[in-house]
N, C-alpha and C positions, 0 to 999 in steps of 0.2 A: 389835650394831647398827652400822651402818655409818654412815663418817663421809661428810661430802658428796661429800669426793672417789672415796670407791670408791664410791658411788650413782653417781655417773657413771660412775665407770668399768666396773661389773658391768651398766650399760643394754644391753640388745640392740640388735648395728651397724643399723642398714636394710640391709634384704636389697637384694643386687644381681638385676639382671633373670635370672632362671629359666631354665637351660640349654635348649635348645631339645628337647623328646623326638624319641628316633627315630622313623619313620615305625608300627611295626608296635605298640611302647609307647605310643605317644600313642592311637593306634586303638584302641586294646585287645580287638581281632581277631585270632584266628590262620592261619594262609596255608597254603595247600596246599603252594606253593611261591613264594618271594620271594627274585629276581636283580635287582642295583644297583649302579649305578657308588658308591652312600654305601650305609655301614651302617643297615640298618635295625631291630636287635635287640639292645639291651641285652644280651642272654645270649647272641649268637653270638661264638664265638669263634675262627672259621675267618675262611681269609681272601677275597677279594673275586674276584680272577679267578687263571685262569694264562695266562701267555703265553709264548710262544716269538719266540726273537731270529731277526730274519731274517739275519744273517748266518752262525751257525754253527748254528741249527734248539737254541739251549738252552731251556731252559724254566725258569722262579720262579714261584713264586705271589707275590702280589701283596694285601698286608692293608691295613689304613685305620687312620690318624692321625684318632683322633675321629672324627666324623661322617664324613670324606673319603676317597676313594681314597689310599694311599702314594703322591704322584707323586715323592717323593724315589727311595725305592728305583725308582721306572721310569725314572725320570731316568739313577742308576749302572747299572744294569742296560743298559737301552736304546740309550744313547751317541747316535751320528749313524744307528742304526741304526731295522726300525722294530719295532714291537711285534705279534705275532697274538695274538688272546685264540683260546684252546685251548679252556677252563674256563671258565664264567659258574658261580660256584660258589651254589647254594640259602642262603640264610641262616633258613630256614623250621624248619628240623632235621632234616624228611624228605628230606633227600639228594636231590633231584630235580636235578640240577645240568643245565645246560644245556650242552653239550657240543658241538663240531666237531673230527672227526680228521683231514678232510683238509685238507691245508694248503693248495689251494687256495679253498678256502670259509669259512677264517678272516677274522672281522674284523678288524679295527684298532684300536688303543687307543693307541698310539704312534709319531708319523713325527716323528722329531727332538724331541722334546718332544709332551707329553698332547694326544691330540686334544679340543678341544673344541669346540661349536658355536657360533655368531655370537653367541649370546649371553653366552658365557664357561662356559656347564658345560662339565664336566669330560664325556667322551660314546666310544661306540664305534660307530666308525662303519662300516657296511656294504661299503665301497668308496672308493678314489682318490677327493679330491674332483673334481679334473679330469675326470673318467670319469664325465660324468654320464647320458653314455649308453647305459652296461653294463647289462644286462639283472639287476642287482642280486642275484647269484644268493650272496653271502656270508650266512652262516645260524649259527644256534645249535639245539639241537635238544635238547628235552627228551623222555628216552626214557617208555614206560610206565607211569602213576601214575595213581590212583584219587582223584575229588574230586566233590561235590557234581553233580549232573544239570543243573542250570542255574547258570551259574558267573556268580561276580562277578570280574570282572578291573580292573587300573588297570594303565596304562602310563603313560610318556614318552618322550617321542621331538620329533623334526624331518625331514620330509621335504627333503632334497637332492633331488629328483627323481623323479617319478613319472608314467607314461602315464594316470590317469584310472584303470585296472583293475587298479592292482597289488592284491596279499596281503603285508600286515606280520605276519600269526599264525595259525597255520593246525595243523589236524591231521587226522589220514587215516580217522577215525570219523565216525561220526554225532553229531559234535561242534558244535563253532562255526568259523569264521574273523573274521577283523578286516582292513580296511584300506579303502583309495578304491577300491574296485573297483564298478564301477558296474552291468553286467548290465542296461543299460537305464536304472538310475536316472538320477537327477539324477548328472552327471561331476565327479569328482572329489568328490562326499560321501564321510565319511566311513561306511563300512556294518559292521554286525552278520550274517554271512551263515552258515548251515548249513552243512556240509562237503558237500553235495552240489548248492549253489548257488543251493538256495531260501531261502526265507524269508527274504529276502532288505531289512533293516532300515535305508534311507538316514535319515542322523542331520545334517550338516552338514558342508561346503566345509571343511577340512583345506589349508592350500595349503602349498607350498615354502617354505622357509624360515622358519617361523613354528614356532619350538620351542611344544610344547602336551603339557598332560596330559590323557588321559581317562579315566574309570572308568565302566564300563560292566555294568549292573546288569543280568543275565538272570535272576535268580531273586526279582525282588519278587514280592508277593503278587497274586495273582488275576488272573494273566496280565497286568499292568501294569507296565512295564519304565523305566528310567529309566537315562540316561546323561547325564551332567555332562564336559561339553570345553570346556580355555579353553587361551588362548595369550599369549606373549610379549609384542604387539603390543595395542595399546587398540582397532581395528577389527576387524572378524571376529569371529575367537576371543574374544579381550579382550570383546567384546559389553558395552561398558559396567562390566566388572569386576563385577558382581552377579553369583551363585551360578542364582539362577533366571531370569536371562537365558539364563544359558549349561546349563540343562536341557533335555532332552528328552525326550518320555515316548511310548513308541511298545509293541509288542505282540511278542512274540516267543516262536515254538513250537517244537517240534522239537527245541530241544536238549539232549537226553536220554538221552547217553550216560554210564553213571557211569564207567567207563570211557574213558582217551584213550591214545593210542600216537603216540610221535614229534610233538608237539608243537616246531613249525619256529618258529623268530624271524626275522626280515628273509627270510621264505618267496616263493622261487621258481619257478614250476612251469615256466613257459614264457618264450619271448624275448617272448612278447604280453603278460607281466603283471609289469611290471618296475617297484620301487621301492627306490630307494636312500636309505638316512635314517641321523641319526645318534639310537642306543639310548641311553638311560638307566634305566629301570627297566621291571620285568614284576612284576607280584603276582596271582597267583591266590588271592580269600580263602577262608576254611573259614565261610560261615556258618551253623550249626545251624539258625538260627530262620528262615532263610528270607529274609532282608533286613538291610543294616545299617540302623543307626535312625539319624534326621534328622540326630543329633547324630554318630552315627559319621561319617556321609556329610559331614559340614560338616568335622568332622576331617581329616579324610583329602587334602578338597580346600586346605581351609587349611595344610598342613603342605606336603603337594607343590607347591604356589602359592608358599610362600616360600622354599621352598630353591632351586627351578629359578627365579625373578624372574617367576612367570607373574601374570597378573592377575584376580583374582576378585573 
């Protein structure tokens, strides 16, 4: 029997607030492939990107402190010099890593210290920011990989600059594309667009400088599609901070290749469709059943909403 004082002292402490889950554990979805400036899986155990120094062309991989990108190790590494990311490395397990070998079309991850965006994420950015009117042609590229016919994707990102028609994601099947590329639309929405330029999905006004995440749902049920985009800022994007303000539900056919090749990030094709932005995350997911359910969908936006400071 216990005397008074060990009854207090064997009472259970009050739990402190509950670590934050990673993005792919809290989901409890699995991903075709999933690249991130933070860790998004409990059980990956690789590390985050590789980069090469611009002074002597060396190269480190680059792992994560908790949740975050190393910026120590980029820091040692990096000096007054700057950083290319080479490797956007898959945290998925299926290896799909996202890749640039030529060292002109590396992005950035380090000019004197972490790039990040006006908001303070941690981010890799396409291009000089002064260079806002380069044809944006810095890329990642994810080779050959098999996934679902109508794909759910969720990004992050910030447009630095864009002409109204650029492409931020793109592939050379009869797959999908992503970005403000207008084709007539409304300029500067953001679109859902076929690889061969139809079916062509205006969603909402995306503008510069407003860091924003979207997830972009092409395999819901009965041909009825839904995409969820919010941003940084309480106007626009922010839409009020509610989840079904910042819904849209629109129709999309066509994309129905099981099969992708060369899947391009920060994608360039011409000087006429030019967008410079800073990256933060790609997730293509694996969903069996054909949709995530309300509550995954509220997941997903709530976890990305709090790490990036967006508003939903």
């Amino acid at each position: 029997m216990y005397t008074p004082t060990a009854v207090f002292k064997n009472q259970p402490k009050d739990a402190g607030p509950p670590a934050a889950a990673l993005l792919i554990d809290d989901v409890g979805v699995d991903a075709i492939y999933a690249i991130s400036i933070r860790k998004l899986r409990a059980a990956y155990a690789g590390d985050c990107i590789k980069v090469r120094r611009s002074s002597d062309n060396s190269e480190l991989d680059i792992g994560f402190v908790g949740e975050d990108i190393d910026v120590s190790a980029m820091n040692a590494f990096g000096g007054s010099n700057r950083l290319y990311v080479t490797t956007w490395y898959d945290q998925s397990g299926n290896g799909y890593n996202a890749v640039q070998t030529s060292t002109a079309l590396q992005p950035i991850i380090y000019d004197n210290g972490i790039v990040q965006d006006p908001n303070g994420n941690n981010a890799i950015r396409t291009t000089e920011v002064a260079d806002v009117g380069s044809v944006g042609d810095y890329s990642m590229v994810i080779n050959t990989f098999t996934a679902r016919q109508r794909p759910t994707l969720s990004h992050v990102g910030q447009f630095i600059v864009h002409n109204g028609i650029g492409v931020i994601h793109a592939d050379f099947q009869n797959g999908y594309a992503m970005g403000p590329y207008t084709n007539g639309a409304t300029n500067n929405a953001f679109n859902v667009i076929q690889s061969s330029g139809t079916n062509l999905v205006a969603l909402t006004t995306i503008p510069a400088g407003d860091t924003y995440g979207i997830s972009t749902y092409m395999n819901d049920q009965n041909g009825i599609n839904t995409s969820n985009i919010c941003g940084a800022s309480d106007a626009g994007l922010g839409n009020g901070g509610t989840e079904a303000a910042n819904t849209f539900v629109y129709t999309a056919t066509g994309f129905n290749a099981p099969t992708y090749n060369d899947v391009t990030l920060g994608y360039c094709c011409a000087a006429s469709l030019y967008t410079n932005m800073f990256m933060m995350e790609w997730i293509n997911w694996d969903i069996a059943s054909g949709t995530f359910s309300s509550g995954e969908k509220t997941t997903l936006h709530t976890n990305v909403n709090t790490y990036y400071g967006l508003i939903y």
